[in-house]
C-alpha positions as CSV (number, residue, x, y, z in Angstrom):
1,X,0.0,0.0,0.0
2,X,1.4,3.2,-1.0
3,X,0.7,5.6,1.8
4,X,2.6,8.8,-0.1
5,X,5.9,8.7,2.3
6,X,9.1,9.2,1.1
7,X,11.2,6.9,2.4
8,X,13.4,8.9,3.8
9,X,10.8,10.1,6.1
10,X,10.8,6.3,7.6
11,X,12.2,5.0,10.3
12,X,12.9,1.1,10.9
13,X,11.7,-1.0,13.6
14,X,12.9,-4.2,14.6
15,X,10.0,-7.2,14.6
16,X,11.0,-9.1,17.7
17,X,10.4,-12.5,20.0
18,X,11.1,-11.9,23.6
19,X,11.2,-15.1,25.7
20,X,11.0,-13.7,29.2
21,X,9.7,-14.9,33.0
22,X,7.1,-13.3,35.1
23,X,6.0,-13.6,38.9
24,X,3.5,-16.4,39.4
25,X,1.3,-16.3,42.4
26,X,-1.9,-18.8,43.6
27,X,-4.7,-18.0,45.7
28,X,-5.9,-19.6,48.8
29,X,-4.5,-22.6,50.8
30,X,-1.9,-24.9,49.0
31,X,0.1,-27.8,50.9
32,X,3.6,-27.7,50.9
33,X,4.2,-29.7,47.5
34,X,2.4,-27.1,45.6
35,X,4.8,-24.6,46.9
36,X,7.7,-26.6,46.1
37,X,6.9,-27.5,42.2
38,X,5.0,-24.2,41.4
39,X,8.1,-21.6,39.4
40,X,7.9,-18.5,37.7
41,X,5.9,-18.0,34.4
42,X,7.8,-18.5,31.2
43,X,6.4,-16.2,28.6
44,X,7.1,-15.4,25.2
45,X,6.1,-12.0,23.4
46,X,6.0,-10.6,19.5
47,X,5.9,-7.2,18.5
48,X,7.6,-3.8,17.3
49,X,10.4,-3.1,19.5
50,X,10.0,0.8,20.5
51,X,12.2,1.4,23.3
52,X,15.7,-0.1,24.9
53,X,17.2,1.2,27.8
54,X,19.4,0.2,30.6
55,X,16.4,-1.5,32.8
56,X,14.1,-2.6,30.1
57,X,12.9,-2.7,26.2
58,X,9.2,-1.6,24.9
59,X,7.6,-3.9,22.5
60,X,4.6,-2.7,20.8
61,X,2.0,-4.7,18.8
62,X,1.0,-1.4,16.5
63,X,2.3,1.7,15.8
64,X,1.5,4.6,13.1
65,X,3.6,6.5,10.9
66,X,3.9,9.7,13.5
67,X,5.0,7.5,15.8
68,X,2.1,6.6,18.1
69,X,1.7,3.2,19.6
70,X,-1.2,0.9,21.1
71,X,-0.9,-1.7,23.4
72,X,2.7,-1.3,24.5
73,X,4.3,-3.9,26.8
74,X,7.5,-2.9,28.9
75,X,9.7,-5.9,29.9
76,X,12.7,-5.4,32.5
77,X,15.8,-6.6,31.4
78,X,16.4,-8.8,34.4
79,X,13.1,-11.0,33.1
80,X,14.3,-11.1,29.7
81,X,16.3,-14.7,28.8
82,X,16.2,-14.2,24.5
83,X,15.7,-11.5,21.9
84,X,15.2,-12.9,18.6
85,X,15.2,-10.5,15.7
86,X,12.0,-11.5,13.3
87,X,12.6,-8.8,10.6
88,X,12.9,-5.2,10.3
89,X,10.1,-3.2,8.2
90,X,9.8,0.7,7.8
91,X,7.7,3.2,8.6
């Protein structure tokens, strides 16, 4: 679809895979060999990467030419175990 950029109005983003863990919790009474097998979430996100800093990265699943972003996720670094690089598409 031509949208009537140039393209050297675009910017790239990277398409991404994060595999990452996350804090699991239960509710209510559990005996002791619940809390001994139960570990944290393994997770696995897709999306634009936006954002890396220091601490984290922002991955967002869609994002318009200006810029703007919906449904953005912010993952801290020390969850992260793999960043796979899908593709890169412009802007």
């Amino acid at each position: 679809m031509d949208t009537g950029e140039s393209e050297s109005n675009m910017k790239t983003y990277k398409i991404v895979k994060v595999d990452w863990v996350d804090s699991a919790n239960w509710y209510g009474w559990r005996d002791n060999k619940y809390r001994e097998t139960n570990s944290p979430s393994k997770c696995m996100s897709c999306g634009i990467l936006i954002k890396t800093k220091k601490g984290s990265i922002g991955v967002t699943h869609s994002i318009e030419s200006e810029g703007d972003t919906a449904d953005t996720m912010v993952i801290p670094r020390c969850a992260i175990r793999k960043i796979e690089v899908l593709s890169k598409v412009k802007i």
